[in-house]
Biopython code that builds the backbone (N, CA, C, O; Angstrom):
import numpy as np
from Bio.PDB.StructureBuilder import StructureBuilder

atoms = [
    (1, "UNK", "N", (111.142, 105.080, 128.694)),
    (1, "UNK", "CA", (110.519, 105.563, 127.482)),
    (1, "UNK", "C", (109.177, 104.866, 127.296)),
    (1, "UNK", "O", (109.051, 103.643, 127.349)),
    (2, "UNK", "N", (107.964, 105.909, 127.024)),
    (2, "UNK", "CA", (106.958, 104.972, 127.064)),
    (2, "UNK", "C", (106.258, 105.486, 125.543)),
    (2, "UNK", "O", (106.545, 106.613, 125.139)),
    (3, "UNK", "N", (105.644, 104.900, 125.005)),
    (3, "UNK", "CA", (105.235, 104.760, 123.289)),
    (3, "UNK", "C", (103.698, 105.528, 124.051)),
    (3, "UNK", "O", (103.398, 105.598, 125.243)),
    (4, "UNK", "N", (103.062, 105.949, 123.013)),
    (4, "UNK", "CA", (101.789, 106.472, 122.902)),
    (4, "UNK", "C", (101.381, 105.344, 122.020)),
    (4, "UNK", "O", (102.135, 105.092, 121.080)),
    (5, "UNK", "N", (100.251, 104.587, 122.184)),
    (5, "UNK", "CA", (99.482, 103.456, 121.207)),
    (5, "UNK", "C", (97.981, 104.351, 121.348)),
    (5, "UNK", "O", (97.336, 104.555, 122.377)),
    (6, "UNK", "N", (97.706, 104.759, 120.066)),
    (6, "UNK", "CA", (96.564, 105.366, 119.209)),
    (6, "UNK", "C", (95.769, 103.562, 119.020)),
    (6, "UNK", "O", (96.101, 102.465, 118.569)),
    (7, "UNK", "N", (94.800, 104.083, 119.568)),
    (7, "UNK", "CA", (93.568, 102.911, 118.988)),
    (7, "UNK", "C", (92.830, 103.243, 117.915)),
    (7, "UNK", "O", (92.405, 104.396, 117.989)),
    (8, "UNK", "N", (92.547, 102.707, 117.026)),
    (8, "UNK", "CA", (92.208, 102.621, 115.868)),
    (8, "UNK", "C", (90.391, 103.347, 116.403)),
    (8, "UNK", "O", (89.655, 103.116, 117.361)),
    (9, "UNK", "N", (90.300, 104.193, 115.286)),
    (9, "UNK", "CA", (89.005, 105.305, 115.445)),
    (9, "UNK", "C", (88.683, 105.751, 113.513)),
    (9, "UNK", "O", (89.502, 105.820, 112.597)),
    (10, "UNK", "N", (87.752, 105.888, 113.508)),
    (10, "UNK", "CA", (87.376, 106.204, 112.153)),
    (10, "UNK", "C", (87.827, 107.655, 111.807)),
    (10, "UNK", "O", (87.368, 108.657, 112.355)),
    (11, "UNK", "N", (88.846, 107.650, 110.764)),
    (11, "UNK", "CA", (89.418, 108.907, 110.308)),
    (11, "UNK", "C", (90.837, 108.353, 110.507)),
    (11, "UNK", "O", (91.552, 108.853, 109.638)),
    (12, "UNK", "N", (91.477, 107.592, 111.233)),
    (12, "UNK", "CA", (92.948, 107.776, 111.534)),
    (12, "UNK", "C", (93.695, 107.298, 110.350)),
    (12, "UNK", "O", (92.969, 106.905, 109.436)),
    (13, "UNK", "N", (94.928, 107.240, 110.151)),
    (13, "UNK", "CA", (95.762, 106.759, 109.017)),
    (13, "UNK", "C", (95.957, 105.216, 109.337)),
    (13, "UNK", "O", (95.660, 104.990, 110.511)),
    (14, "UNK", "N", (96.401, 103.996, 108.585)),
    (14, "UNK", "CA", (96.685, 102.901, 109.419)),
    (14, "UNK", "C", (97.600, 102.305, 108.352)),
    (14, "UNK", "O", (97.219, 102.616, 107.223)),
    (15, "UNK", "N", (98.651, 101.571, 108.372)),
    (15, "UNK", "CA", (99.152, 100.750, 107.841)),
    (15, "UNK", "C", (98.977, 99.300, 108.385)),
    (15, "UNK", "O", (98.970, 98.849, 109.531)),
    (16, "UNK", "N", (98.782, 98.498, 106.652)),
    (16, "UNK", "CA", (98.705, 97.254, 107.086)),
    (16, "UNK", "C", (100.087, 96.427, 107.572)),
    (16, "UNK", "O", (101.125, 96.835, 107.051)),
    (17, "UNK", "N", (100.225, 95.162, 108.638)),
    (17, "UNK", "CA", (101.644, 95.296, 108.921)),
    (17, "UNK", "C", (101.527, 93.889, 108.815)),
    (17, "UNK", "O", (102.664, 93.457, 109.002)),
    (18, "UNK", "N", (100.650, 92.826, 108.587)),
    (18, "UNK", "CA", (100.744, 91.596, 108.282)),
    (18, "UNK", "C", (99.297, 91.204, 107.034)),
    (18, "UNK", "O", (98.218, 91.760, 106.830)),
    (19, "UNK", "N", (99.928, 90.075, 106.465)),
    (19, "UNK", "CA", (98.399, 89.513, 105.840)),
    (19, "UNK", "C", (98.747, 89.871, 104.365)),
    (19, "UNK", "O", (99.817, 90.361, 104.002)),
    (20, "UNK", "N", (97.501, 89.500, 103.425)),
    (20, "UNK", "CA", (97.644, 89.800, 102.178)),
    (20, "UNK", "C", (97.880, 91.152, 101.705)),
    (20, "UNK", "O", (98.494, 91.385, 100.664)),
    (21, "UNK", "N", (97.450, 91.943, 102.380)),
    (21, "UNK", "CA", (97.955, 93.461, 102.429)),
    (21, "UNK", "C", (99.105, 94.425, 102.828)),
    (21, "UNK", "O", (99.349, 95.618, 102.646)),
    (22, "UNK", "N", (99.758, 93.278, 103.513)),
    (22, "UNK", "CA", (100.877, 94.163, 103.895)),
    (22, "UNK", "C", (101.537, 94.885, 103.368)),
    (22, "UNK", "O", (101.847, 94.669, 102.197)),
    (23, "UNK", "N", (102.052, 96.158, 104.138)),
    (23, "UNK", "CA", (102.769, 97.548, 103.761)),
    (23, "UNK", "C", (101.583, 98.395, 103.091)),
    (23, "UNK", "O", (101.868, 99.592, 103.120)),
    (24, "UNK", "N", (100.309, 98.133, 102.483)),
    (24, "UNK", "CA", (99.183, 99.077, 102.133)),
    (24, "UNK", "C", (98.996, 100.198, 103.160)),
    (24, "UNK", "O", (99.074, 99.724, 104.293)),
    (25, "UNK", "N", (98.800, 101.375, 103.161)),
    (25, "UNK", "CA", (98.297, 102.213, 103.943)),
    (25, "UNK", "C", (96.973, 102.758, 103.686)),
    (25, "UNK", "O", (96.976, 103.072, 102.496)),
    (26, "UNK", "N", (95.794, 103.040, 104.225)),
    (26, "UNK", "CA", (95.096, 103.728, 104.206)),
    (26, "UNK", "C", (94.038, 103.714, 105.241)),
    (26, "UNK", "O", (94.068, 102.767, 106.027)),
    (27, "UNK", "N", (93.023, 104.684, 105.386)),
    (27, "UNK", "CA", (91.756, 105.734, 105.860)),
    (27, "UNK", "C", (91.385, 104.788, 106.515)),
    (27, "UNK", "O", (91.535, 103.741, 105.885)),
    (28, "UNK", "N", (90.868, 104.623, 107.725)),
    (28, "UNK", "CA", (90.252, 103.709, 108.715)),
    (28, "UNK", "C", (88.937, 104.520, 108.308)),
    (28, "UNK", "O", (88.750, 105.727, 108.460)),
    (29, "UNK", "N", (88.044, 103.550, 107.739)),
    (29, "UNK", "CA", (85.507, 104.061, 107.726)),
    (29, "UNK", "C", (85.139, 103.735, 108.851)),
    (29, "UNK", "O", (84.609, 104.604, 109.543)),
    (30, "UNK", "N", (85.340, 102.109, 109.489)),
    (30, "UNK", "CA", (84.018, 102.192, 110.596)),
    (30, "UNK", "C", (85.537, 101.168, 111.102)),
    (30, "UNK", "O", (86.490, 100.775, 110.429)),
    (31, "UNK", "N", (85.113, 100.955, 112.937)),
    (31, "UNK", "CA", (85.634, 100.467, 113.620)),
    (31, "UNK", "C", (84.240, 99.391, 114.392)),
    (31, "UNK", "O", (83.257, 99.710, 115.061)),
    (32, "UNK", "N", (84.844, 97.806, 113.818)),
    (32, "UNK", "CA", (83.482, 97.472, 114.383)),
    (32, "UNK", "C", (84.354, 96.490, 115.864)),
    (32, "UNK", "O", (85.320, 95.728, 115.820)),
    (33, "UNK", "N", (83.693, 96.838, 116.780)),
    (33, "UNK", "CA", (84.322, 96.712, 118.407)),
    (33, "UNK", "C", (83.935, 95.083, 118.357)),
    (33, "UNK", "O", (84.917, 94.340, 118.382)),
    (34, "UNK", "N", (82.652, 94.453, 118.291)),
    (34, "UNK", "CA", (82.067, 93.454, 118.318)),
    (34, "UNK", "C", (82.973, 92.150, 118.110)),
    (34, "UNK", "O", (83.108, 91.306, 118.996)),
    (35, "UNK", "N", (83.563, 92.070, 116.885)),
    (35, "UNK", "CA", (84.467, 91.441, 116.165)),
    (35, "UNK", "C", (85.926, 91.937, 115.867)),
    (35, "UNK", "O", (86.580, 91.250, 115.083)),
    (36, "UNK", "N", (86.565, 93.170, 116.463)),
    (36, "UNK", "CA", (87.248, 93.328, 116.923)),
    (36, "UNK", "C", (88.407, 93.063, 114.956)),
    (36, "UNK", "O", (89.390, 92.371, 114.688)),
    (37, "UNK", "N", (87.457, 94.130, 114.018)),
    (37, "UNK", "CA", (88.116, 94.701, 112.780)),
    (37, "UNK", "C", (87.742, 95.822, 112.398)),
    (37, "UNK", "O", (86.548, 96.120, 112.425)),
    (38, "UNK", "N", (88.657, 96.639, 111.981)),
    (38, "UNK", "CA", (88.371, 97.664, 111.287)),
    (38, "UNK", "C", (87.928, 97.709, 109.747)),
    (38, "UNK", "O", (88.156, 96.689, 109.096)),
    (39, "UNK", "N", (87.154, 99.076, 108.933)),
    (39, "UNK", "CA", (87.290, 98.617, 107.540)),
    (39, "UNK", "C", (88.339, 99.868, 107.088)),
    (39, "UNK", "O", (88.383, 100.981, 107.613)),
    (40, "UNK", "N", (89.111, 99.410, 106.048)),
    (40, "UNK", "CA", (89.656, 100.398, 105.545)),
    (40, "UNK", "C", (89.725, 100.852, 104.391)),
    (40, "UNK", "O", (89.806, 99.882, 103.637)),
    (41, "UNK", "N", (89.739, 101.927, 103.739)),
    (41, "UNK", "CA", (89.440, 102.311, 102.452)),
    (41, "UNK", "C", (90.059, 102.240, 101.555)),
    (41, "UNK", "O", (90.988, 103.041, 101.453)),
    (42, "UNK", "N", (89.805, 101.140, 100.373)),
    (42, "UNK", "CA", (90.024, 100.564, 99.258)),
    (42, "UNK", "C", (90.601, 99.242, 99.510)),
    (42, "UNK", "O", (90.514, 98.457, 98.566)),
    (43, "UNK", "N", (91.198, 98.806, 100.627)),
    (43, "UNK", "CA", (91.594, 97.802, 100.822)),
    (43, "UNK", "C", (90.767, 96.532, 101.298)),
    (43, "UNK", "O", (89.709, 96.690, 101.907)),
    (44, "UNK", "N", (91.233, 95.358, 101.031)),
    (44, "UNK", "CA", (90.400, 94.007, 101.275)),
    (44, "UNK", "C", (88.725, 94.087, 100.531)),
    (44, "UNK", "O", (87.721, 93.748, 101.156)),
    (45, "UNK", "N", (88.711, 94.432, 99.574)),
    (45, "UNK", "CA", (87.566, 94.946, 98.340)),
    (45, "UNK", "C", (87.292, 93.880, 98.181)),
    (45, "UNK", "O", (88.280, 93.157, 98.308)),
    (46, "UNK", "N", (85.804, 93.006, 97.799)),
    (46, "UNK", "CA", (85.179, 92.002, 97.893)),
    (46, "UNK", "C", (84.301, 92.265, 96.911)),
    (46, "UNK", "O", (83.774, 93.376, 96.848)),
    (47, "UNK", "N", (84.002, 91.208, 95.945)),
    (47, "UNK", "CA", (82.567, 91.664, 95.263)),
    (47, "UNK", "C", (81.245, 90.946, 95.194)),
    (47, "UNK", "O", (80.881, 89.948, 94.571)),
    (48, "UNK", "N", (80.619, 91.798, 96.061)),
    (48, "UNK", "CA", (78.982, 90.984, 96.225)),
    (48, "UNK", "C", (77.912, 91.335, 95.247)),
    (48, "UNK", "O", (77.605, 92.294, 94.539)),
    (49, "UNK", "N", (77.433, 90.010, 95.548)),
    (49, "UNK", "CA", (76.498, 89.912, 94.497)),
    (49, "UNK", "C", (75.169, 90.598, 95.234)),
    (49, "UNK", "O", (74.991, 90.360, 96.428)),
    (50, "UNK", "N", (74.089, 91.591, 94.391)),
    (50, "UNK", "CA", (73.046, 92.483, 95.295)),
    (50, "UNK", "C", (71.931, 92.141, 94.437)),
    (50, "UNK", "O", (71.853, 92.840, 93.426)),
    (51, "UNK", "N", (70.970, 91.167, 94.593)),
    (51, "UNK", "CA", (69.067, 91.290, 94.506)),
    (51, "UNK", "C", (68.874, 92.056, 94.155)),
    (51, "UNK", "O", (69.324, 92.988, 94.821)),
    (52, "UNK", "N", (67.976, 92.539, 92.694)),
    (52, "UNK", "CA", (67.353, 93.440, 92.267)),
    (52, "UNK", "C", (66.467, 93.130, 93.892)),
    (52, "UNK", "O", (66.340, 92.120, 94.584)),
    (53, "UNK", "N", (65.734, 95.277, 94.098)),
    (53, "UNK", "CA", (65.121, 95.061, 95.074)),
    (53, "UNK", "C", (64.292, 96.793, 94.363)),
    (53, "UNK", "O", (64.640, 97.322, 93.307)),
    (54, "UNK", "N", (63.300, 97.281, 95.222)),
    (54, "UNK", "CA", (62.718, 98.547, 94.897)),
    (54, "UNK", "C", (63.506, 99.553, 94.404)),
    (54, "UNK", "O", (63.436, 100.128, 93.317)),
    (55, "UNK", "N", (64.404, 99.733, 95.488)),
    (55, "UNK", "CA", (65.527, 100.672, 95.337)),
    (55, "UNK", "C", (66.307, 100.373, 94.579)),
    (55, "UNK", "O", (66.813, 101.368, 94.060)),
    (56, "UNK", "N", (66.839, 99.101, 94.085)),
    (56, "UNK", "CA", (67.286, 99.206, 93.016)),
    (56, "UNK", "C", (67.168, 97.328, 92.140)),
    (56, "UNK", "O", (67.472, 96.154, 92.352)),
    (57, "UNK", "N", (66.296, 98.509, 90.790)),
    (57, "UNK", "CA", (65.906, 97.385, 90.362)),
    (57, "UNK", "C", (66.493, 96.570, 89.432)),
    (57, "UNK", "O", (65.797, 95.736, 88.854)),
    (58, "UNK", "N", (67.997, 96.706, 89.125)),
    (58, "UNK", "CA", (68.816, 96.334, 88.008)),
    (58, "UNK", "C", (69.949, 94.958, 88.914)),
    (58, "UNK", "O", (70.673, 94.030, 88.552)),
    (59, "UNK", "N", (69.490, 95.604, 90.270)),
    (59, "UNK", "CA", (70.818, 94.457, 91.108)),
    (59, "UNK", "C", (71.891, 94.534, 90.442)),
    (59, "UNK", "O", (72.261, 95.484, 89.752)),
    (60, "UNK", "N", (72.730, 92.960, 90.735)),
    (60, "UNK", "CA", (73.937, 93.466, 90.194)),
    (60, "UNK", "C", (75.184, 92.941, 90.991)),
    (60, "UNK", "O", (75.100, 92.084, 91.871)),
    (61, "UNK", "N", (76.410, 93.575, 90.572)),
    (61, "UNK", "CA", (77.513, 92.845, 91.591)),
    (61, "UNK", "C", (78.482, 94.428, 91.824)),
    (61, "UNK", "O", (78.881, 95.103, 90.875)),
    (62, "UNK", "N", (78.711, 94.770, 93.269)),
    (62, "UNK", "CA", (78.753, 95.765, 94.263)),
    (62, "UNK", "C", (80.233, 95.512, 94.758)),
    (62, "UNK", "O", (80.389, 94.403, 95.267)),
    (63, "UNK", "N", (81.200, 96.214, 94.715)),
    (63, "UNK", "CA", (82.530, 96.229, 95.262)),
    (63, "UNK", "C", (82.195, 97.007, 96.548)),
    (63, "UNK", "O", (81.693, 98.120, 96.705)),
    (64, "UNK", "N", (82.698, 95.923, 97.560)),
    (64, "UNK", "CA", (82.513, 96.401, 98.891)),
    (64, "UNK", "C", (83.620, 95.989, 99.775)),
    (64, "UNK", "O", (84.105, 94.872, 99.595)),
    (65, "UNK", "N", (84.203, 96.956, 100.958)),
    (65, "UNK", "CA", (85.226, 96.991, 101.805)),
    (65, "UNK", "C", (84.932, 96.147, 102.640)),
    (65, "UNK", "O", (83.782, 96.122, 103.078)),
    (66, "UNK", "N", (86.274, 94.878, 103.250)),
    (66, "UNK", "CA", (85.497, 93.907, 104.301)),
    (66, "UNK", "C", (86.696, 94.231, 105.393)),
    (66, "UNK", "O", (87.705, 94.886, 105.133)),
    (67, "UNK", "N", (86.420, 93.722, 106.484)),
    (67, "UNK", "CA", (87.055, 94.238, 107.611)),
    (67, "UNK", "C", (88.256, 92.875, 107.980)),
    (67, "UNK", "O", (88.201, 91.662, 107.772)),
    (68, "UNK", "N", (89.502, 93.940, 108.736)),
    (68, "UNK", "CA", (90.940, 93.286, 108.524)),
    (68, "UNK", "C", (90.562, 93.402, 110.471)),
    (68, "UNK", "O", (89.958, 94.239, 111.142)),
    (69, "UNK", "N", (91.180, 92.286, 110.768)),
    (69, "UNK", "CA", (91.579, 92.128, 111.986)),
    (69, "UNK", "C", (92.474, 93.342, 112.657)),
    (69, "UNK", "O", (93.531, 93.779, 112.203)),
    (70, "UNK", "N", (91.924, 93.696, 113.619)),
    (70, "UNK", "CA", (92.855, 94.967, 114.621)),
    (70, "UNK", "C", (94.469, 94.640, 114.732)),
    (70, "UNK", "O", (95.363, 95.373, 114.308)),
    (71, "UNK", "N", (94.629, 93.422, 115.372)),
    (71, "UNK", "CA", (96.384, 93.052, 115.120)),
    (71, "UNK", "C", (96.912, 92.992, 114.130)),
    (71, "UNK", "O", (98.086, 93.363, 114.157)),
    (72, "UNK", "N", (96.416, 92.564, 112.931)),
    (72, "UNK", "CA", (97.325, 93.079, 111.697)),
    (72, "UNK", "C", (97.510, 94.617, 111.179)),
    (72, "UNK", "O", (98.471, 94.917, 110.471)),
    (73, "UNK", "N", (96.542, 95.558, 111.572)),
    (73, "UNK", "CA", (97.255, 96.938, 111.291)),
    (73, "UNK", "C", (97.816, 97.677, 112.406)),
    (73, "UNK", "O", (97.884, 97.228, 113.550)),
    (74, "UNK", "N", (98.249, 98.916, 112.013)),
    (74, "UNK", "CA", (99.019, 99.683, 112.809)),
    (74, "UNK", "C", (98.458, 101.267, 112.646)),
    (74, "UNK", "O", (98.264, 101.691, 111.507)),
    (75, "UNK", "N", (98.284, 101.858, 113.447)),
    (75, "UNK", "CA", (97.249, 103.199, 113.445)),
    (75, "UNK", "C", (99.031, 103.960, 113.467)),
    (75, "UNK", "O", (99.997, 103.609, 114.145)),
    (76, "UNK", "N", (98.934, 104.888, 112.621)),
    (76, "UNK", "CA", (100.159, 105.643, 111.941)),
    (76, "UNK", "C", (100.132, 107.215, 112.441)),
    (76, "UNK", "O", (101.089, 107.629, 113.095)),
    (77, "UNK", "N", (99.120, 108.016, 112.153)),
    (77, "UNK", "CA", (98.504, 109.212, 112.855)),
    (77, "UNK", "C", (97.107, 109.950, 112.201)),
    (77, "UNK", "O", (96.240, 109.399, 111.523)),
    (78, "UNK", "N", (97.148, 110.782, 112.449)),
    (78, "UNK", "CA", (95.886, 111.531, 112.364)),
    (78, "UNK", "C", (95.932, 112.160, 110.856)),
    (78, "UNK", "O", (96.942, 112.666, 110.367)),
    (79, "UNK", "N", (94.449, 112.022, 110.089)),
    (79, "UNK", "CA", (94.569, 112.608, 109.140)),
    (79, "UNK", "C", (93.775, 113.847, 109.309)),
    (79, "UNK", "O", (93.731, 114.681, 108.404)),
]
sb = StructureBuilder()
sb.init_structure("model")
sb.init_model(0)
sb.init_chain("A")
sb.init_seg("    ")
for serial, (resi, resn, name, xyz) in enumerate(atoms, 1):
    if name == "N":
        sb.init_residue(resn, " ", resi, " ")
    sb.init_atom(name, np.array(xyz, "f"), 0.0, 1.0, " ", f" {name:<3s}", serial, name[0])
structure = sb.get_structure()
């Protein structure tokens, strides 16, 4: 019997299976290869602080997705 292992790709489903998140499921955004994490949507939410700048001149503090290590999730299937 041999398993099919889905590598984690932007769009797939994933459950988290260790870490502060565990049992969370959701949306794999970007897969960064480099560092070897994915980001996933709504989960591991961080809030940075952003420089008034041209584009935006009010700055401010920005809820942003940070990336979970590849061995702690589990790619589930295709959405």
């Amino acid at each position: 019997m041999s398993k099919t292992k889905l590598k984690p790709k932007a769009g797939l489903e994933a459950k988290i299976i260790s870490g502060k998140f565990k049992g969370q499921i959701g949306k794999i955004i970007n897969v960064i290869n480099k560092t070897n994490k994915v980001v996933i949507e709504n989960i591991n939410v961080a809030k940075k602080h952003v420089k008034p700048t041209q584009e935006n001149p009010t700055g401010g503090i920005v809820n942003k997705e940070k990336g979970i290590h590849i061995s702690n999730i589990k790619v589930i299937s295709n959405v």
